[in-house]
C-alpha positions, 0 to 999 in steps of 0.5 A: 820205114825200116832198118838198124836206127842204133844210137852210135857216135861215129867219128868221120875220120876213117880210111879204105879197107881193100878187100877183094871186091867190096866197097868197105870203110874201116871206122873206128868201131867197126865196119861199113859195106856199101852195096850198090854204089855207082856215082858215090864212093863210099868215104863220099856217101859217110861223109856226107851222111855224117854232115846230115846226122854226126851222131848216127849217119849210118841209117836210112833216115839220112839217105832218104834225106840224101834222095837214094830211091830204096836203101837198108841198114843192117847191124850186127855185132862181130865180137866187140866191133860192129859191121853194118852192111848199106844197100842202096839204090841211087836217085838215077835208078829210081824207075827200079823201084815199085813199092806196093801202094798202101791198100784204101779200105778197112774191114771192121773187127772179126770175132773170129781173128780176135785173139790173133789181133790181141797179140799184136797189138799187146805183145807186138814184139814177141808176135813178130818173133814168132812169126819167124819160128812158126814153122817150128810149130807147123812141123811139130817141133815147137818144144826144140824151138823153145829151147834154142831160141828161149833166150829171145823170147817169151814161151808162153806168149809164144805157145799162145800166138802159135796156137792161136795161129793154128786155129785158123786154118779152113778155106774160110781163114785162106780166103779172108787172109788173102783178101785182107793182106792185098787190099785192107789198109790197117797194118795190124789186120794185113799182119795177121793176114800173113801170119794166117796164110803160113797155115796154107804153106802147100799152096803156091798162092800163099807164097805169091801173097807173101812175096807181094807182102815184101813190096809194101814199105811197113811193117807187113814186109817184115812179117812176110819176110820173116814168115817166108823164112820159116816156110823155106826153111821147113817146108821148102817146094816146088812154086810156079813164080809165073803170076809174080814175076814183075813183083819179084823183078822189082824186089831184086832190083832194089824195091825194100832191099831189106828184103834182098835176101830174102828173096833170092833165098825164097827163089832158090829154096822153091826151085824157081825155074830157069825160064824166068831168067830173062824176065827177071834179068834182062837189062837188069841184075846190077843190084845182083852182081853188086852182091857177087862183089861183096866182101863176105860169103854170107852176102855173096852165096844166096845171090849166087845160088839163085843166078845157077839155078836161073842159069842151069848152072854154075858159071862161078864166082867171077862177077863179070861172068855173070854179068856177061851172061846177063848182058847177052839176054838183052843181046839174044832179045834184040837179035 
């Protein structure tokens, strides 16, 4: 289980901020934003997530204990107050939620892989950072990575993971990564198996593992998640989605919503084609519009690209436009 677990004293008494459409509480150190709310309203669900854990209920521990079926929690400073945005997916919805199942078998060691598998399991921290930066070695540019991101990380731990990385780059490699990442229950082993397949960038299967690799609730999500990132970013392209639309189904409609964002961001990035609309909306798209409502563009604008580019289209920033327009794919199906 993941997200923000920070150790913060909230006080519970609190009032609603009106921002446009946001559901937002003012706390006494900051901000709080839920999205994805349906029978709670916000004052109820902090309420109650201080009466389960008064000194830190902003966290996902507390709303599993509460039944959500999928929820996130994300941290970040603004100045010297913090914002934390909740997703959630409520009890009543949790047929949306269709996690990965954990894999059954375990490969024995392979010499092959073995200093990849070191810096996991000695430098797990830093490994995991540069996953999120690979794409700056891929493309040549490692030195400008260093120096931007040197403060949050270690560079010669670094340079090591990337060169190591780089290695394993033949179809042999691409063929024992995809096994590995699908069907091998140690975390550490499908780890290393993401972080091989980002050397094979221009195939779209490697972006269908990483895409798969975000339902599964551990720590592989997040290094797809992260790798994802940094291939989008770097080398973005043109990928048939048509082999994983119920998984990306799943994810936009709440499975690990830390990946939320992610994934909408992937999709318009590699140019997801607009016939996948109503497989991946009909009847469906609440978390989506939930996103068009929040209270901040950065939440707002990724959700946003992605329904243009399903719709050929920019239909505006009116949530209830799109909305309709979701709705009326179910209406076109039925008709």
């Amino acid at each position: 289980m993941m997200g923000a677990r920070t150790n913060l004293i909230w006080i519970t008494l609190l009032g609603l901020v009106g921002v446009a459409f946001g559901q937002v509480l003012e706390i006494p150190k900051g901000q709080v934003e839920f999205i994805g709310l349906k029978s709670w309203t916000p004052k109820q669900l902090y309420d109650k997530l201080v009466e389960v854990d008064s000194r830190n209920p902003l966290c996902m521990t507390g709303l599993d204990r509460l039944g959500f079926a999928a929820s996130s929690v994300n941290k970040e400073f603004q100045g010297d107050r913090m914002f934390t945005l909740v997703i959630v997916v409520e009890p009543q919805f949790s047929d949306r939620i269709k996690r990965r199942p954990f894999p059954l078998e375990e490969l024995p060691a392979f010499d092959r892989w073995a200093d990849v598998m070191e810096s996991i399991h000695r430098n797990f921290d830093d490994y995991m950072t540069a996953l999120q930066l690979y794409d700056y070695h891929l493309s040549g540019k490692m030195e400008a990575a260093l120096q931007e991101f040197g403060a949050y990380l270690d560079p010669v731990i670094t340079k090591k993971i990337w060169a190591d990385l780089a290695k394993l780059n033949d179809s042999k490699d691409k063929e024992l990564a995809a096994w590995i990442i699908m069907n091998d229950k140690n975390v550490n082993h499908r780890i290393a198996a993401a972080s091989v397949l980002a050397n094979f960038h221009q195939s779209d299967s490697t972006w269908w593992a990483l895409m798969e690799a975000m339902r599964y609730d551990d720590m592989v999500g997040a290094a797809a998640d992260g790798l994802l990132k940094a291939l989008s970013r770097t080398f973005p392209r043109d990928v048939d989605w048509t082999p994983m639309v119920a998984s990306i189904r799943a994810l936009l409609d709440g499975t690990n919503p830390t990946h939320f964002f992610t994934t909408a961001r992937v999709l318009t990035q590699t140019r997801i084609a607009k016939r996948f609309a109503d497989s991946l909306l009909s009847n469906g798209g609440s978390l989506l519009i939930d996103c068009l409502m929040a209270s901040r563009e950065q939440e707002r604008t990724p959700v946003r690209q992605l329904l243009a580019r399903l719709a050929g289209k920019d239909l505006g920033s009116t949530p209830t436009v799109w909305e309709e327009w979701i709705v009326s794919m179910g209406k076109n199906k039925g008709s």
